[in-house]
Each structure stands twice: as C-alpha cells, then as structure tokens.
N, C-alpha and C positions, 0 to 999 in steps of 0.2 A: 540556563536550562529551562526549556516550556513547561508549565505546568499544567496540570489540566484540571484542578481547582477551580472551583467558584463560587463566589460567596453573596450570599444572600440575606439582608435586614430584614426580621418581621417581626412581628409583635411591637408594631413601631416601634425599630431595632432594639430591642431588650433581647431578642434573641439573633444568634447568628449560625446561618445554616450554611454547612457549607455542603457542595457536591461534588467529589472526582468523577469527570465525566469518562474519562478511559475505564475506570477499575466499576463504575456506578453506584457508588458507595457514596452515601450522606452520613454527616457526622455532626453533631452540636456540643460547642465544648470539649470538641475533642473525642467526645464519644461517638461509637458506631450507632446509626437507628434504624433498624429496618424500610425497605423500601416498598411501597405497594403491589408494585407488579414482582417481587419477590415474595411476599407474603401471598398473591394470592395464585403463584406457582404451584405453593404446595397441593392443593386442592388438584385430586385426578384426573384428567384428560383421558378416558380410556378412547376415545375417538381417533387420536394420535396416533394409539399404537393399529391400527386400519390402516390409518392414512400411509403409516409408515413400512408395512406389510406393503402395498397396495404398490408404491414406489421402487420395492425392492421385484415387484412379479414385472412390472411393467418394465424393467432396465431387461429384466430378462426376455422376457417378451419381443424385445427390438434387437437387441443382441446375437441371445442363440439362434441359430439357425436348424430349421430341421433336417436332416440326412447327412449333416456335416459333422464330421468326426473328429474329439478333442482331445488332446492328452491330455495327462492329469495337471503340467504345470499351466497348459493352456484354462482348462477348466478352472483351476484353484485359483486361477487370477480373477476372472469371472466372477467367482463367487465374492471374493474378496472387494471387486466392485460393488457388485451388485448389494451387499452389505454398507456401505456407504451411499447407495442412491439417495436417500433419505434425504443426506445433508447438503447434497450439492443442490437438489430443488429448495430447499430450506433458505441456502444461501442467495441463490435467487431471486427467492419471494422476496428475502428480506433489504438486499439492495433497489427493490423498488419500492420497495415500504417506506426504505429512507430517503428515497427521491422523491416522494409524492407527498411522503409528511414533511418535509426542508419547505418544499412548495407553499403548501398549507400553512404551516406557520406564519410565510414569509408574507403569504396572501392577507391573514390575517390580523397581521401587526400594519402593514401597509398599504392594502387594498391593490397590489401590484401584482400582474399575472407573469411569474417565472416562465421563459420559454424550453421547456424540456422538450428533448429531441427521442427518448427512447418513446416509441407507439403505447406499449403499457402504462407506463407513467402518465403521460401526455394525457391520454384519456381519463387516468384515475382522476388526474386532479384537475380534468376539465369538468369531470362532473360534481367534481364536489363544488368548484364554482357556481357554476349553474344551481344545484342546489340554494345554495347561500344566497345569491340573487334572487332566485323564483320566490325564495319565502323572506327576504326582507330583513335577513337575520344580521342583530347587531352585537359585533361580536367585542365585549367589553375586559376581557384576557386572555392573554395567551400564552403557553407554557407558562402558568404559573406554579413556583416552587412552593409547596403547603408542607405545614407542619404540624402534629399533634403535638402539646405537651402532657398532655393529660395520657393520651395510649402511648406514645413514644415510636412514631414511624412519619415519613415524610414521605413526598413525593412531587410528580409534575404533572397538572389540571393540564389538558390541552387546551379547552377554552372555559369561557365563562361567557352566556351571551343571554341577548334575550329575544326573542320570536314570539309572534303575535300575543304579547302581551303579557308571553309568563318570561319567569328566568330558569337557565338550563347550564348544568356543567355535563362539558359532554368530551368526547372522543373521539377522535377517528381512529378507523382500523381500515386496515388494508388484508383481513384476513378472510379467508374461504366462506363464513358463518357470523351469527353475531351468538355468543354463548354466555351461558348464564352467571358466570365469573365475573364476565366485562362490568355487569352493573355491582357487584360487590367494590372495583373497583373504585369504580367512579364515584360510588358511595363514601369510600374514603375518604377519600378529597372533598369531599363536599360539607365531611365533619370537621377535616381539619381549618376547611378555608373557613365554615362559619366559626369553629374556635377561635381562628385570630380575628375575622372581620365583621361577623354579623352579619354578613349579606344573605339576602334576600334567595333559595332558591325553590320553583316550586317542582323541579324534575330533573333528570335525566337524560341526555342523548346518544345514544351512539349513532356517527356515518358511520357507514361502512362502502369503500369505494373497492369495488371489486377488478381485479385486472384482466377479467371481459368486459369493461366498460359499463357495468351494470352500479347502481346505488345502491342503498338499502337503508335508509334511518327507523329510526326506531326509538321509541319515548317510553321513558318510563317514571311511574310514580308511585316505586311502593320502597321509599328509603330505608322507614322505620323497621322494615325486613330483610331488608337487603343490610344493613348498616350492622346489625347483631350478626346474619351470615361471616362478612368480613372481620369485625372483632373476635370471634369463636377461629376463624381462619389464624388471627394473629395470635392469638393464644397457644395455637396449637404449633406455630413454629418458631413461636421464641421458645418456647416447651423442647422442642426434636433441637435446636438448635446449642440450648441447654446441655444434654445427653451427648450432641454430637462434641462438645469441647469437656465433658468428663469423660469420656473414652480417646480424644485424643490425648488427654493431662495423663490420665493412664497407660498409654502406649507411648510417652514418652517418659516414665517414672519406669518403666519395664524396660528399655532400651538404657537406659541411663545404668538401670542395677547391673544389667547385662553387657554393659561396657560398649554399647554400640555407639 
C-alpha cells in the first residue's frame, strides 16, 4: 500500500516531522500541529465573496439567452450550475498553480527549465525565470519543511534565497493580487526556520506570476508586525478549533444517550 507520508529530521534530528501529503496534515510525535496556510485561512477574505458573486452573474451572462423561453426544470438546472461557477474556475486556476509551482520548485532545486506545454503555465513560469535571472537571485532552499516548537504549527518555506545582498524567505503565488495575509504567512516560516537554524533573514518576498503573463514581486520588511499579526491568527484558531471538538464530544454523548 503507497503511503503518502513523509518525513522529515530537524532540529538536527531531535525532532521528527512528518507530513500526509494527500490529507496535508503534519504531525510530531504523533501529534496533529497546525499548518500555516490553515491557520492563516481563518482570517476573512471578504473579496472572495465578489469574486465568487462575480463568477456566478458571468455563467449567466454566457448562458441565458434573451427572448428565449425556459421551463422550470430547464431553468432550475441553470441555476444549479450557475451555483457552482465558482468552483469549476477555482479548479482551474488551481491546476495551473500546480503546474507552474511543480516548475518552480523543480527550477529551483536544479536550475533546469521544465517544458510545459499549456500557454498559461508556460508563461507563468517563464516569467518567473526571467525574474530570477534578471536579479541574480541565489536561491539557497526550497520547499523547505519548518517547524515551531515553541508556537506548535509547521509548514513549507518555498524558498530561502539571497538577492543583492540581503536574505529573503519568500513565495510564490500564482494568485489574482498579492494580499496582506501572504506576508503573515511567510512570517511564520521565517520564525520557525530561524527557531531551528539561526539564519540570517533581512525580508520578505512574494512573486506573484500571474496567468496573463504579467509578474509582480514585492518586498517586505516589517516582520516584527507581521509575526504578532500571524501569532494572534493562531491563537484564535486553535481557540474555534477547541469549541469546534467540544461541541462535537457533545453531539456525540447526545447521540450515544439517544441510541443513535
């Protein structure tokens, strides 16, 4: 049977991290630790709900047709779609996100250019080359798996590099915007990595390769603010996370009395 387990030495191996990459769940000891980009979920996106409004007029938009007359089960299917627009763009986006960051990585770890064949992709992650080239960036990890013991959540640094002279843990996104989350993220990583290693960093990056062919990086250096943002983030959902497993203990101590 394949496992989709994997395991990870840090703290020059005193610790052992592992990660199911099907379910994305990290666990130390056996225990569950939250992950970053679940922790910093919690945190509102009211932009989302537009975009996803935005998705649902636009199916209809292409769709209905004017002076064309529908019956109800014709219509209710319609709707039924159009309800769903959301996810199939969703879906989308997101298998070229995972084509362009497979790339990047692969780029990264070995300096070799993947030949992707979809036009979207192809461009993301030609520009992100180019990028990397034009600024001379040396990129010193990648996917690296980090671990707090001290806050108790892990995660995976996309890179760790350095560029004219400073050092930068950074990220890429293959998303619409660069919003103000990404840097709490990256902040994480950047307490956990210097928890176990000490390194050196003096910033922040996000790319951002967009799939009109357009770049966008962006630097940041305000940690010390960012790093308590994300700590109050994980606070608050080990917290709901808390509540969410005493109300399930409770609904099933109610089912249990109730013979269900």
């Amino acid at each position: 049977m394949k496992t989709t387990k994997e395991t990870y030495r840090l703290y020059k191996n005193k610790v052992i991290l592992e990660f199911d990459s099907e379910k994305h769940v990290y666990t130390v000891g056996g225990k569950k630790v939250e992950g970053v980009t679940g922790v910093t979920g919690i945190i509102a996106k009211p932009a989302l709900i537009y975009w996803a409004v935005n998705q649902t007029i636009g199916f209809l938009q292409k769709t209905l047709k004017a002076g064309v007359g529908y019956d109800e089960i014709e219509l209710g299917q319609l709707l039924e779609q159009a309800k769903f627009a959301h996810r199939k763009r969703t879906t989308e986006a997101a298998d070229i996100g995972t084509l362009v960051h497979k790339a990047i990585e692969d780029y990264i770890k070995t300096g070799k250019i993947t030949p992707l064949v979809h036009p979207k992709a192809k461009e993301c992650f030609a520009q992100f080359v180019k990028w990397a080239k034009d600024n001379k960036v040396e990129f010193l990890e990648s996917e690296r798996k980090v671990y707090s013991k001290k806050f108790q959540y892990a995660g995976t640094m996309d890179f760790y590099c350095k560029m004219k002279g400073k050092y930068f843990v950074g990220d890429t996104k293959t998303s619409s915007g660069i919003y103000d989350e990404m840097w709490f993220q990256v902040s994480a990583y950047q307490q956990a990595y210097q928890e176990e290693t000490g390194a050196k960093v003096d910033g922040h990056l996000i790319v951002r390769v967009g799939k009109d062919g357009s770049i966008e990086v962006q630097e940041n250096y305000d940690y010390d603010k960012n790093i308590v943002a994300f700590n109050g983030a994980l606070l608050l959902y080990k917290r709901v996370q808390e509540l969410n497993d005493i109300k399930a203990r409770e609904r099933a101590k109610g089912d249990e009395k109730n013979g269900n």
